[in-house]
Residue frames as a rotation matrix with the C-alpha (Angstrom) as fourth column:
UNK 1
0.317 0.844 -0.433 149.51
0.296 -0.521 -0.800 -21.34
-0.901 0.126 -0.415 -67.18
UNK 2
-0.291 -0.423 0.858 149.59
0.937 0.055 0.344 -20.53
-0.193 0.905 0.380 -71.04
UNK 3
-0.221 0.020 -0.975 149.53
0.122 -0.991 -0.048 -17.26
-0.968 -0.129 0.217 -72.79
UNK 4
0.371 0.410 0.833 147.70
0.736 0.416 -0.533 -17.50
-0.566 0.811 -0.148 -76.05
UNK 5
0.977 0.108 0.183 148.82
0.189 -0.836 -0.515 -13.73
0.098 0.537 -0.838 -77.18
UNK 6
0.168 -0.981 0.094 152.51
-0.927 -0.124 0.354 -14.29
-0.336 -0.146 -0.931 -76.45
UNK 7
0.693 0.107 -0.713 152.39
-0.494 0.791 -0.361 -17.52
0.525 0.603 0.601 -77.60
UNK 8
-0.515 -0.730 0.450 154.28
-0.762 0.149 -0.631 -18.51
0.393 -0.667 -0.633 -74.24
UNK 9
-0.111 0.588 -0.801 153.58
-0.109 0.794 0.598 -21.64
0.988 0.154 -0.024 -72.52
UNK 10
-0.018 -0.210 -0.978 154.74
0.971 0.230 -0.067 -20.73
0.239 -0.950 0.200 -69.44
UNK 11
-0.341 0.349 0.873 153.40
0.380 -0.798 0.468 -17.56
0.860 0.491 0.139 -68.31
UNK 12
-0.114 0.411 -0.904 153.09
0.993 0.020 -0.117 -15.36
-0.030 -0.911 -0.410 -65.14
UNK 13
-0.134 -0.044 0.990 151.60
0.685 -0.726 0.060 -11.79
0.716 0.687 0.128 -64.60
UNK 14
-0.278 0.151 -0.949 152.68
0.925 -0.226 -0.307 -9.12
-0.260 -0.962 -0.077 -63.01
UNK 15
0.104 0.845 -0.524 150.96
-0.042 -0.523 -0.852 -6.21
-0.994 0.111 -0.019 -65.26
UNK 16
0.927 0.274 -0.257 150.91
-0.247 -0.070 -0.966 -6.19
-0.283 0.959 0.003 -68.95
UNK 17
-0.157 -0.943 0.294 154.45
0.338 0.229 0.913 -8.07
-0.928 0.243 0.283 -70.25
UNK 18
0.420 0.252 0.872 152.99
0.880 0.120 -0.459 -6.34
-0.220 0.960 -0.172 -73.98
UNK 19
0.849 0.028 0.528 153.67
-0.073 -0.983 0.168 -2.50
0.524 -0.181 -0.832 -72.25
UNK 20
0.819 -0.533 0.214 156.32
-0.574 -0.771 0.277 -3.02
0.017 -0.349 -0.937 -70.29
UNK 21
0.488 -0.679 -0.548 159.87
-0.335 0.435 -0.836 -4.32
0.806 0.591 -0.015 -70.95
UNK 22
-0.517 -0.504 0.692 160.86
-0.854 0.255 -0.453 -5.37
0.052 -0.826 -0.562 -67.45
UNK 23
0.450 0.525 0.722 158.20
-0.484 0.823 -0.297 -8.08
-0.750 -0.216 0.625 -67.37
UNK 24
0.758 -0.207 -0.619 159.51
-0.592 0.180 -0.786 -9.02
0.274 0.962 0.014 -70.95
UNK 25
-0.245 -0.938 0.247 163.30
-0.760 0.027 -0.650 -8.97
0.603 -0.346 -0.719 -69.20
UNK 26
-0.066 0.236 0.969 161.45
-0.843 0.507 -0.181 -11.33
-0.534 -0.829 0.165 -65.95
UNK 27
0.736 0.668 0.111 159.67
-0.554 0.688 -0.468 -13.91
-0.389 0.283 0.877 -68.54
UNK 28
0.578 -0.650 -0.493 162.71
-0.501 0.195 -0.843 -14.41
0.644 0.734 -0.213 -70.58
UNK 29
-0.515 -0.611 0.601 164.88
-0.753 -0.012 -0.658 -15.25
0.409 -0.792 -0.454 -67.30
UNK 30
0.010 0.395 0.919 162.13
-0.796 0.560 -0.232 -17.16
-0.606 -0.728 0.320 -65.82
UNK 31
0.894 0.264 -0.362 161.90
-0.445 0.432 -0.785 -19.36
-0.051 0.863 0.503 -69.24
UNK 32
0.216 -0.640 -0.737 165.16
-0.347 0.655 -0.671 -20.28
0.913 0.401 -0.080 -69.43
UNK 33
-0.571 -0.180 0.801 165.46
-0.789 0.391 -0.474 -21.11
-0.227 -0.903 -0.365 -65.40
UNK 34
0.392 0.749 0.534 162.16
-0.554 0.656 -0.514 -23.72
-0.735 -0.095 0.672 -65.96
UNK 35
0.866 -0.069 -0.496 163.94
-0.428 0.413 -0.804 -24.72
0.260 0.908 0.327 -69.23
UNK 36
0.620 -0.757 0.206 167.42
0.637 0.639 0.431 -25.52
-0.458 -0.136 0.879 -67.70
UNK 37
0.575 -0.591 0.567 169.00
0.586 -0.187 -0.789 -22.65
0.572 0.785 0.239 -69.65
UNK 38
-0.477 -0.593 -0.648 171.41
0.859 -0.470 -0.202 -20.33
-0.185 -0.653 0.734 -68.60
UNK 39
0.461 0.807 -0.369 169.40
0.516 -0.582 -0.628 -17.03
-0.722 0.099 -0.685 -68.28
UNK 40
0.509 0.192 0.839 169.62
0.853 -0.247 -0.460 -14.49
0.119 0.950 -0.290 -71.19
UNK 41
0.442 -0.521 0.730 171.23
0.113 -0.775 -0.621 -12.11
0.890 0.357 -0.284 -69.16
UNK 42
-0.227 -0.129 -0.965 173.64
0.642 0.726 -0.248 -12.50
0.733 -0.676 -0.082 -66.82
UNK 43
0.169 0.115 -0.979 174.04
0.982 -0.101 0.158 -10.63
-0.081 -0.988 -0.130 -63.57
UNK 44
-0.315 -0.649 -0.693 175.86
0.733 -0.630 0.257 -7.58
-0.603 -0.426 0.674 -64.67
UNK 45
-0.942 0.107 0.317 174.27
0.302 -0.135 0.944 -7.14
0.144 0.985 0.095 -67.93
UNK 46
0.036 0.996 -0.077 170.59
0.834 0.012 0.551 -7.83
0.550 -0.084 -0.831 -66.33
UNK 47
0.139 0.296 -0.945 171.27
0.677 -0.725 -0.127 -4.87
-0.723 -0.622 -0.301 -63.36
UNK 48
-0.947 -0.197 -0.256 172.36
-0.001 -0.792 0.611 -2.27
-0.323 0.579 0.749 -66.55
UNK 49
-0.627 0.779 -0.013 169.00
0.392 0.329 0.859 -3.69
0.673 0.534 -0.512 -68.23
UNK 50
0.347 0.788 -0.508 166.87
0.923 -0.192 0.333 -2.96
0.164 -0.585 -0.794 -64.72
UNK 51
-0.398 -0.090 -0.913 169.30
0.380 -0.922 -0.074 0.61
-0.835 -0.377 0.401 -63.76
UNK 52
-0.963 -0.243 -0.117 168.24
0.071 -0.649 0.757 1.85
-0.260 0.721 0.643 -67.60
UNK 53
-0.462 0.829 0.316 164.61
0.270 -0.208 0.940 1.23
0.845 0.519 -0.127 -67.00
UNK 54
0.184 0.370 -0.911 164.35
0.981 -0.123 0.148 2.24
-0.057 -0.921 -0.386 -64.03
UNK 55
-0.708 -0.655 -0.262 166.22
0.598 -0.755 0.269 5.29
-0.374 0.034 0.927 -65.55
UNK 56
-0.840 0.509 0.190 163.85
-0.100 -0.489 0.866 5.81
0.534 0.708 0.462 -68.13
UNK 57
-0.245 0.964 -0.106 160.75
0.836 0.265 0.481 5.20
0.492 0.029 -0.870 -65.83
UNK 58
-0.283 -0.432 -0.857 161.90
0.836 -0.549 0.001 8.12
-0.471 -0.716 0.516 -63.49
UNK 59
-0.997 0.006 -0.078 162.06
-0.058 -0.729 0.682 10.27
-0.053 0.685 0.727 -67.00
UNK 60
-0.555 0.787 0.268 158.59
0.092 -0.262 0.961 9.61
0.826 0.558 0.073 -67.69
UNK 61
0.332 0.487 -0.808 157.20
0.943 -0.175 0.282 10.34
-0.004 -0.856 -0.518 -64.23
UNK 62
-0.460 -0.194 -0.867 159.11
0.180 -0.976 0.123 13.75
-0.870 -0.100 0.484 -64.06
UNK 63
-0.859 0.502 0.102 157.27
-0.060 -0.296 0.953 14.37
0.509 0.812 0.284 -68.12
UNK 64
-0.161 0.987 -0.001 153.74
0.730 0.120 0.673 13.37
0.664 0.108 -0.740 -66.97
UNK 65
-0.077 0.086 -0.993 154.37
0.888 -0.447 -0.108 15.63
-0.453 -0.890 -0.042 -63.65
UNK 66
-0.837 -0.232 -0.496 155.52
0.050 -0.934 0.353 18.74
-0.545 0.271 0.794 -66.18
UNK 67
-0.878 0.478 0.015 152.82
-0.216 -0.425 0.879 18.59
0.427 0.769 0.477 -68.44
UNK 68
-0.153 0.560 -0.814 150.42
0.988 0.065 -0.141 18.46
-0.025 -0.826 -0.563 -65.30
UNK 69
-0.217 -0.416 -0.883 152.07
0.519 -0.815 0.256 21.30
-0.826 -0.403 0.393 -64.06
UNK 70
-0.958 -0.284 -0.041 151.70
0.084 -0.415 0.906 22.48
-0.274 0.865 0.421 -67.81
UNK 71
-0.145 0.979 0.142 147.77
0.745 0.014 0.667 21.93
0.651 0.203 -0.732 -68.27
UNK 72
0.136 0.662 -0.737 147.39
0.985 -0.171 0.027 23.75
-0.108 -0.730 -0.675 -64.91
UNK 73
-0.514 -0.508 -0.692 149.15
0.382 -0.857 0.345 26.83
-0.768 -0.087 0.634 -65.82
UNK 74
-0.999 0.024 0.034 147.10
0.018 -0.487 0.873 27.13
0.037 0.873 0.486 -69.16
UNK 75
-0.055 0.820 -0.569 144.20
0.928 0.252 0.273 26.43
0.368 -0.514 -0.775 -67.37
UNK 76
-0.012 0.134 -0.991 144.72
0.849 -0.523 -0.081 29.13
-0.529 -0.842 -0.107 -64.96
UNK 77
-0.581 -0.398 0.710 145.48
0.805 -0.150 0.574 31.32
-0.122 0.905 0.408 -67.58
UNK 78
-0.521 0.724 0.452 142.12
0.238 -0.386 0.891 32.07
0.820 0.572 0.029 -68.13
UNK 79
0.882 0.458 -0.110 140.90
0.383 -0.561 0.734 32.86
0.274 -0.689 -0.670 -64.57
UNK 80
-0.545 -0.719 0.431 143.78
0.195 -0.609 -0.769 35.86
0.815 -0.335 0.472 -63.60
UNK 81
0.527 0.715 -0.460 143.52
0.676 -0.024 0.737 36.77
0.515 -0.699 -0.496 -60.03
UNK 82
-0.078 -0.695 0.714 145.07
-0.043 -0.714 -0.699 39.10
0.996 -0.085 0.025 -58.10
UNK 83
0.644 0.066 -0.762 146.47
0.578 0.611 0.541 38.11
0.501 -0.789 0.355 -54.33
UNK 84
0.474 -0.804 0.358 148.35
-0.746 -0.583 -0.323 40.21
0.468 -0.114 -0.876 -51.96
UNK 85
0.884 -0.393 -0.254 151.54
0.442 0.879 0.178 37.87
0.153 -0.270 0.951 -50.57
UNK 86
0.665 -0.744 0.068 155.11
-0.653 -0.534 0.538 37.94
-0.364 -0.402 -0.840 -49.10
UNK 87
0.544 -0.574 -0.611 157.87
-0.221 0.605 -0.765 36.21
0.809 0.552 0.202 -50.83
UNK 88
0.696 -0.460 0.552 159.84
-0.670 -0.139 0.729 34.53
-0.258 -0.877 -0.405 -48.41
UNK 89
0.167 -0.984 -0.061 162.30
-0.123 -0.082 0.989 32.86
-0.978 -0.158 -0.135 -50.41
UNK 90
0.534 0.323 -0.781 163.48
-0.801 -0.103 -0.590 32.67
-0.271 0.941 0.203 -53.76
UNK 91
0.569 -0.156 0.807 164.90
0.009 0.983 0.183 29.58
-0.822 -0.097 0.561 -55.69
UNK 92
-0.024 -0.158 -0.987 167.17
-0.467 -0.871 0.151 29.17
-0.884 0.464 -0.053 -58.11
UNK 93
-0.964 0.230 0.134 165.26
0.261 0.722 0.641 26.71
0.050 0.653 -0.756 -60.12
């Protein structure tokens, strides 16, 4: 299967390879396996390559969660209520 917008000839999807840099990391690996090459990265190099985006996807789930958590709070803002309640424990986070 070809990829006219990557200009790849060999070409498999598993969501956008334009957005995310693990598919990038997959194609590149698969490309040189079909080609005979030795992959672009080897073993030790490729799991630093998947632990540092897996690192950084982690980071941007916990951001999109805070600035949820951030809309709702300025949201609420504007409707103050008042609730009677019992604290039953405190955190220290």
């Amino acid at each position: 299967c070809d990829h006219y917008g990557l200009a790849l000839r060999h070409y498999t999807h598993f969501t956008s390879p334009i957005r995310r840099y693990a598919d990038i990391v997959v194609h590149r690996q698969l490309l040189a396996a079909l080609e005979g090459r030795p992959p672009p990265l080897q073993h030790g190099a490729l799991q630093g390559v998947a632990e540092g985006i897996n690192r950084r996807h982690r980071a941007a789930k916990r951001a999109q969660q805070e600035v949820s958590r951030l809309y709702l709070l300025h949201w609420f803002k504007d409707f103050p209520q008042e609730e009677e309640a019992v604290v039953l424990r405190v955190f220290e986070d």
